[in-house]
KESETOR-559616 format. One record per residue (C-alpha): residue number from 1; residue in three letters; x, y, z. Coordinates in nm, 3 decimals. Layout:
// residues N
<rec num="NUM" residu="ala" east="X" north="Y" up="Z"/>
...
This chain:
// residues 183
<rec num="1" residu="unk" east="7.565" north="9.340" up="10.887"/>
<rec num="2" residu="unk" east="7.836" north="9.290" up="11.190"/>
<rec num="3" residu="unk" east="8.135" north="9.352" up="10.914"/>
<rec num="4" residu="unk" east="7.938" north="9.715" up="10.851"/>
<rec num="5" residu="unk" east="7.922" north="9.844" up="11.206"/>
<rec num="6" residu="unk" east="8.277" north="9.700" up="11.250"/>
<rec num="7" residu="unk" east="8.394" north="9.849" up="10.930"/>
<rec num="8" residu="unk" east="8.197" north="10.191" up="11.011"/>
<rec num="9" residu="unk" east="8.305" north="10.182" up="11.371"/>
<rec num="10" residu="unk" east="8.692" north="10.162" up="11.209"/>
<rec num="11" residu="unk" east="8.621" north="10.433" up="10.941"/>
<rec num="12" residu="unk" east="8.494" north="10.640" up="11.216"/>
<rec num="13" residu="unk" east="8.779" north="10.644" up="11.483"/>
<rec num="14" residu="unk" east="9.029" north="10.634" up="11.144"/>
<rec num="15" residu="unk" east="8.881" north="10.992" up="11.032"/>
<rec num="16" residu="unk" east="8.925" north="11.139" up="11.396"/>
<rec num="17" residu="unk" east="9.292" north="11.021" up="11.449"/>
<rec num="18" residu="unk" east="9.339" north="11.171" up="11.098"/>
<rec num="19" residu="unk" east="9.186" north="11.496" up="11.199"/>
<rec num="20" residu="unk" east="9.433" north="11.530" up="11.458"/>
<rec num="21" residu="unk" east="9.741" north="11.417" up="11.259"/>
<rec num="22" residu="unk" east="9.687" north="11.640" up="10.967"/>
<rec num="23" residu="unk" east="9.867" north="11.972" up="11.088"/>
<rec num="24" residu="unk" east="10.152" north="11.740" up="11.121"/>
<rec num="25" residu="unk" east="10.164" north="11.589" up="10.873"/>
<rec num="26" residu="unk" east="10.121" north="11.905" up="10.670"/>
<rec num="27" residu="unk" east="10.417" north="12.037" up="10.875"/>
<rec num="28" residu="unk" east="10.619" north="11.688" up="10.724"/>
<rec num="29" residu="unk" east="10.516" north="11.727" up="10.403"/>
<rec num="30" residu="unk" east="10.781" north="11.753" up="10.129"/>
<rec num="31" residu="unk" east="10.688" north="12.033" up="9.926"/>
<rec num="32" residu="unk" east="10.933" north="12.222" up="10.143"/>
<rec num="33" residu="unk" east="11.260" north="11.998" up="10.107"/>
<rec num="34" residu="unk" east="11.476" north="12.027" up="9.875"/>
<rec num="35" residu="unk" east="11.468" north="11.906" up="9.551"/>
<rec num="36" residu="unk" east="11.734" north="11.596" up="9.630"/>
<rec num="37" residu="unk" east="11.599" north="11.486" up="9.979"/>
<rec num="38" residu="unk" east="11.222" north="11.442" up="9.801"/>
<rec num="39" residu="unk" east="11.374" north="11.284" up="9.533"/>
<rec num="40" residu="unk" east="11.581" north="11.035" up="9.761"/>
<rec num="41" residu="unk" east="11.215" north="10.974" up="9.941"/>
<rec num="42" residu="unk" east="11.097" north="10.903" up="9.631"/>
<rec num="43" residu="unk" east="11.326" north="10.645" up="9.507"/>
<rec num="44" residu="unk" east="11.334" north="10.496" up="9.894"/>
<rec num="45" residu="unk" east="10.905" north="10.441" up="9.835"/>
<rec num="46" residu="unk" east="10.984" north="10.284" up="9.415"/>
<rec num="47" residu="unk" east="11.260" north="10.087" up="9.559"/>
<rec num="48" residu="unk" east="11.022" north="10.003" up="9.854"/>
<rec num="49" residu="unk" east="10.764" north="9.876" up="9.597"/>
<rec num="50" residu="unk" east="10.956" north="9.512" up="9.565"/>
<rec num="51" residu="unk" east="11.242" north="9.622" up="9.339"/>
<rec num="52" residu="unk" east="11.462" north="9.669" up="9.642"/>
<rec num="53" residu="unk" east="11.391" north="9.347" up="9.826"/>
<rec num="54" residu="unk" east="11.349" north="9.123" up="9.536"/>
<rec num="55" residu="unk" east="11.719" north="9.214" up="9.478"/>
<rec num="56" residu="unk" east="11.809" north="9.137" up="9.822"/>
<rec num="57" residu="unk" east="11.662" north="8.810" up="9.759"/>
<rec num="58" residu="unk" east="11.822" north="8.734" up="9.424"/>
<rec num="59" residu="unk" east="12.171" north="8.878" up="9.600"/>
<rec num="60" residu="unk" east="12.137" north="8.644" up="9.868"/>
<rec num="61" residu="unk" east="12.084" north="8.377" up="9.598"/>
<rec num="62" residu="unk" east="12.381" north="8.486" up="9.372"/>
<rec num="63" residu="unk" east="12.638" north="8.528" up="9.696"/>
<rec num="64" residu="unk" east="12.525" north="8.211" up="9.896"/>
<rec num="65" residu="unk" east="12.391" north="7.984" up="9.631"/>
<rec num="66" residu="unk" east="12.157" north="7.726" up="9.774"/>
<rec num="67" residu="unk" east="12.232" north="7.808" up="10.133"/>
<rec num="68" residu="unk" east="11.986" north="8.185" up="10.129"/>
<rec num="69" residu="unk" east="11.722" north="7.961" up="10.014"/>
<rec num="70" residu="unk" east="11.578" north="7.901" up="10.373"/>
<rec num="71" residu="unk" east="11.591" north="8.295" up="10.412"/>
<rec num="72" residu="unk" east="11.414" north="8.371" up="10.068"/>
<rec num="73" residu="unk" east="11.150" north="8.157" up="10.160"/>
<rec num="74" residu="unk" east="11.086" north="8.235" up="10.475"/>
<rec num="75" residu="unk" east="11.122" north="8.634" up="10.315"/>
<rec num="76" residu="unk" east="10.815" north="8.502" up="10.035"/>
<rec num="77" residu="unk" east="10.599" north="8.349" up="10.327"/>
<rec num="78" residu="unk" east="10.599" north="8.641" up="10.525"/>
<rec num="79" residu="unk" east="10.586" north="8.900" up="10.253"/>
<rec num="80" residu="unk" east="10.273" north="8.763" up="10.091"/>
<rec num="81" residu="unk" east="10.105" north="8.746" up="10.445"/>
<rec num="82" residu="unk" east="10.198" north="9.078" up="10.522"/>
<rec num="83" residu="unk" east="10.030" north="9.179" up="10.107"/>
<rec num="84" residu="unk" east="9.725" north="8.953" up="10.249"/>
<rec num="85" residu="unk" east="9.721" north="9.110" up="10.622"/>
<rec num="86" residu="unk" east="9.769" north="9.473" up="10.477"/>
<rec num="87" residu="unk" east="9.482" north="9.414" up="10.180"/>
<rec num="88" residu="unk" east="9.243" north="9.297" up="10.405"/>
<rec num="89" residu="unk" east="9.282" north="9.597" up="10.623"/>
<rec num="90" residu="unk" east="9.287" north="9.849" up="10.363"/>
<rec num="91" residu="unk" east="8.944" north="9.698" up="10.223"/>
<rec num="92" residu="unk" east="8.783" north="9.686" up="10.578"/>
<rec num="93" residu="unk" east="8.886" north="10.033" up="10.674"/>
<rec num="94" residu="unk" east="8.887" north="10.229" up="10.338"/>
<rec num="95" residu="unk" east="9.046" north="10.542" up="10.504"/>
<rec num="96" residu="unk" east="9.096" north="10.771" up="10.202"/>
<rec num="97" residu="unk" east="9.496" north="10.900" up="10.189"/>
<rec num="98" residu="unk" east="9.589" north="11.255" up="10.380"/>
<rec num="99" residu="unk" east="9.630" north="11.429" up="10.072"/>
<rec num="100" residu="unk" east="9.259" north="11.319" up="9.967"/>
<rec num="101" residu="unk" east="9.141" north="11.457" up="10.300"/>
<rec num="102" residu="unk" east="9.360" north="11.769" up="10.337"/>
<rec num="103" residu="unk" east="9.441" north="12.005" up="10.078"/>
<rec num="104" residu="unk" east="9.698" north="12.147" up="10.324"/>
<rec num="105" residu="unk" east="9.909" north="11.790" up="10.202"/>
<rec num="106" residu="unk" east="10.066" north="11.754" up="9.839"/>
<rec num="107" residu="unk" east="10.097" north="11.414" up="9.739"/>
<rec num="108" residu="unk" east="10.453" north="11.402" up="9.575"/>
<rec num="109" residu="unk" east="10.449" north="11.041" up="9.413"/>
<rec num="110" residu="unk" east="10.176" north="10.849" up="9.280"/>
<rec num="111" residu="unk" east="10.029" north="10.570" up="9.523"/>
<rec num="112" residu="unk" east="10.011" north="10.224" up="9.436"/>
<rec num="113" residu="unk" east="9.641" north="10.174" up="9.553"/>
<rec num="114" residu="unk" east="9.355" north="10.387" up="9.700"/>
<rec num="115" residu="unk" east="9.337" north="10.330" up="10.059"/>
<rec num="116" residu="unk" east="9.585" north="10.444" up="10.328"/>
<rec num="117" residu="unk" east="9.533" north="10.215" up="10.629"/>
<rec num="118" residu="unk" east="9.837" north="10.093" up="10.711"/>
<rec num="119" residu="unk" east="10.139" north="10.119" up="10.507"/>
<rec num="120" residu="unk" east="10.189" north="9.836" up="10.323"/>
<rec num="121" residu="unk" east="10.496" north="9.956" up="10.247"/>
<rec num="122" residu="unk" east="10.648" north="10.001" up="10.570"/>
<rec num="123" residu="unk" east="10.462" north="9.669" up="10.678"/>
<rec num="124" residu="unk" east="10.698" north="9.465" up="10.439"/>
<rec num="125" residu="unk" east="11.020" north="9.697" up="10.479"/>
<rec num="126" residu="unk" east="10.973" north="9.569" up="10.819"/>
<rec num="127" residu="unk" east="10.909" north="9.195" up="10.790"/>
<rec num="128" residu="unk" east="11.172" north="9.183" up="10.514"/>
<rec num="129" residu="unk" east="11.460" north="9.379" up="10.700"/>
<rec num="130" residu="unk" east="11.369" north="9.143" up="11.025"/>
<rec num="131" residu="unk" east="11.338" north="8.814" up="10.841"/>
<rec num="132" residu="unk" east="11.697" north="8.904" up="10.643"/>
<rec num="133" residu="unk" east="11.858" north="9.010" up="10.939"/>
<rec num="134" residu="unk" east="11.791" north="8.694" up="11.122"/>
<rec num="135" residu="unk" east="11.924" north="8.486" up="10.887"/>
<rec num="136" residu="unk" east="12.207" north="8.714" up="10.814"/>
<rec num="137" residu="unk" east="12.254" north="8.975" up="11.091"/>
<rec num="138" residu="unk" east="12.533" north="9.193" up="10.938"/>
<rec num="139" residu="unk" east="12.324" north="9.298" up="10.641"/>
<rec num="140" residu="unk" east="12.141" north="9.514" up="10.896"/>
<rec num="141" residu="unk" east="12.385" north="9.802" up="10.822"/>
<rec num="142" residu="unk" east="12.206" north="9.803" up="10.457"/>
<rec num="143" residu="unk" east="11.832" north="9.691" up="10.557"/>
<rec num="144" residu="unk" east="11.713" north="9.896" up="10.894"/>
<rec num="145" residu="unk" east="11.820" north="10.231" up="10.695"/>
<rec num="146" residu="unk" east="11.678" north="10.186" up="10.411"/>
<rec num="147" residu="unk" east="11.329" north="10.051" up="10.647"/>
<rec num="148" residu="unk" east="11.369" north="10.395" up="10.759"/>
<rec num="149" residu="unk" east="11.387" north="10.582" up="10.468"/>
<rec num="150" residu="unk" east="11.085" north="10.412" up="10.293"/>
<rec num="151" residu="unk" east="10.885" north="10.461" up="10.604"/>
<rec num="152" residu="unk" east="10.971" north="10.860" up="10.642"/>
<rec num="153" residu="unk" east="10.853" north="10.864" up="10.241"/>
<rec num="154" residu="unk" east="10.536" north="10.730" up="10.290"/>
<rec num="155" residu="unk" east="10.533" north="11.043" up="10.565"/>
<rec num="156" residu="unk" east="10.687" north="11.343" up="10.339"/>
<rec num="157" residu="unk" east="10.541" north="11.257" up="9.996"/>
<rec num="158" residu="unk" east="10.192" north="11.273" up="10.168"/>
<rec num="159" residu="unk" east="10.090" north="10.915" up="10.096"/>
<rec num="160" residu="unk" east="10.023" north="10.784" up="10.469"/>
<rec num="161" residu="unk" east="9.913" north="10.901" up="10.844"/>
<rec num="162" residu="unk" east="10.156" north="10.851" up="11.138"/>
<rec num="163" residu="unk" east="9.942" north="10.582" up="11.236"/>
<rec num="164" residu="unk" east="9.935" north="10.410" up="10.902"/>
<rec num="165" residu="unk" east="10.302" north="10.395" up="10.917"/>
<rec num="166" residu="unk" east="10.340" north="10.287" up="11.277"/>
<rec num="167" residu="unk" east="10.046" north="10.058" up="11.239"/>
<rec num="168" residu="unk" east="10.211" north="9.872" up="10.901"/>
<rec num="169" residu="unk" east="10.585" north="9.864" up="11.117"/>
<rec num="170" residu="unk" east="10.389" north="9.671" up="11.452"/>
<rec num="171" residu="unk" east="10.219" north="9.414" up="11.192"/>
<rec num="172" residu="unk" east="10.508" north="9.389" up="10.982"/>
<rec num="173" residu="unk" east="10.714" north="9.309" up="11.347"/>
<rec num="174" residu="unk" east="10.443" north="9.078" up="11.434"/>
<rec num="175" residu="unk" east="10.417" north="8.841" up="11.084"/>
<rec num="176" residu="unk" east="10.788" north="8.864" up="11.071"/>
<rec num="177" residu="unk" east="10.806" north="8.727" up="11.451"/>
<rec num="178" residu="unk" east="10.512" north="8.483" up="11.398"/>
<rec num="179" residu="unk" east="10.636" north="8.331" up="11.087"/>
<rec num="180" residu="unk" east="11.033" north="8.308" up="11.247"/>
<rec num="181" residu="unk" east="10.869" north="8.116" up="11.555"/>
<rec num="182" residu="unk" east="10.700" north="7.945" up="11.312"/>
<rec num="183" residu="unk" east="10.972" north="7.838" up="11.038"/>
């Protein structure tokens, strides 16, 4: 009974920040890029699924040998509390994607699950680019633009709120800060 009103209470405020972000986000909206720059988003959000950072990791690996293996860990750890952080909250809240709400919004690229609330994506492009770059601080040049690029995609290809994506980049900073304080 609590978790409903809490959960109702969450969809509620959710659907009013939406109303007021959708004429921006239809403003964002990729259907008016060009062809390349929606198709770079796109590859920046499949990239953004895992493929990207589970190269990173086996990079590390292959160009350090036994010595990344702290910073793989300690990427693992806080990437599948970030997957358990950002499912939780996507169950609790439901909020239904901007293209589902708005038909002023194209969704450009298919969406890995049904909820919006918050970016999962951005969440772990976040944690991982943070956790990698304090174990090896020059890979930032590679890591904080391509953060940037797969949190603008969620943005353009319709997939995500402003708030999802600034919500998912403040947890992300948080697990990734908890779990280096931590490890």
């Amino acid at each position: 009974m609590q978790r409903d009103r809490l959960s109702l209470a969450a969809h509620h405020g959710l659907n009013r920040l939406a109303a007021c972000e959708h004429a921006w986000l239809a403003r964002m909206n990729g259907v008016r890029l060009p062809d390349w720059e929606v198709g770079l988003l796109r590859l920046a959000s499949r990239l953004g699924d895992g493929v990207f950072w589970y190269a990173l990791m086996g990079a590390l690996i292959a160009w350090h040998g036994l010595d990344a293996l702290p910073a793989v860990l300690h990427m693992i750890v806080a990437g599948l509390t970030g997957t358990l952080v950002y499912k939780w909250l996507k169950g609790a809240t439901e909020r239904p994607r901007p293209y589902q709400v708005c038909p002023t919004i194209c969704c450009l690229s298919a969406p890995l699950d049904r909820f919006s609330f918050p970016s999962g994506h951005t969440l772990h492009a976040v944690v991982f680019s943070l956790v990698v770059t304090a174990y090896y601080p020059p890979l930032g040049w590679l890591v904080w633009p391509f953060t940037a690029l797969v949190a603008a995609s969620r943005l353009v290809l319709g997939l995500h709120y402003v708030s999802d994506v600034a919500v998912g980049a403040l947890l992300g900073g948080t697990i990734a800060a908890l779990t280096l304080a931590l490890l």
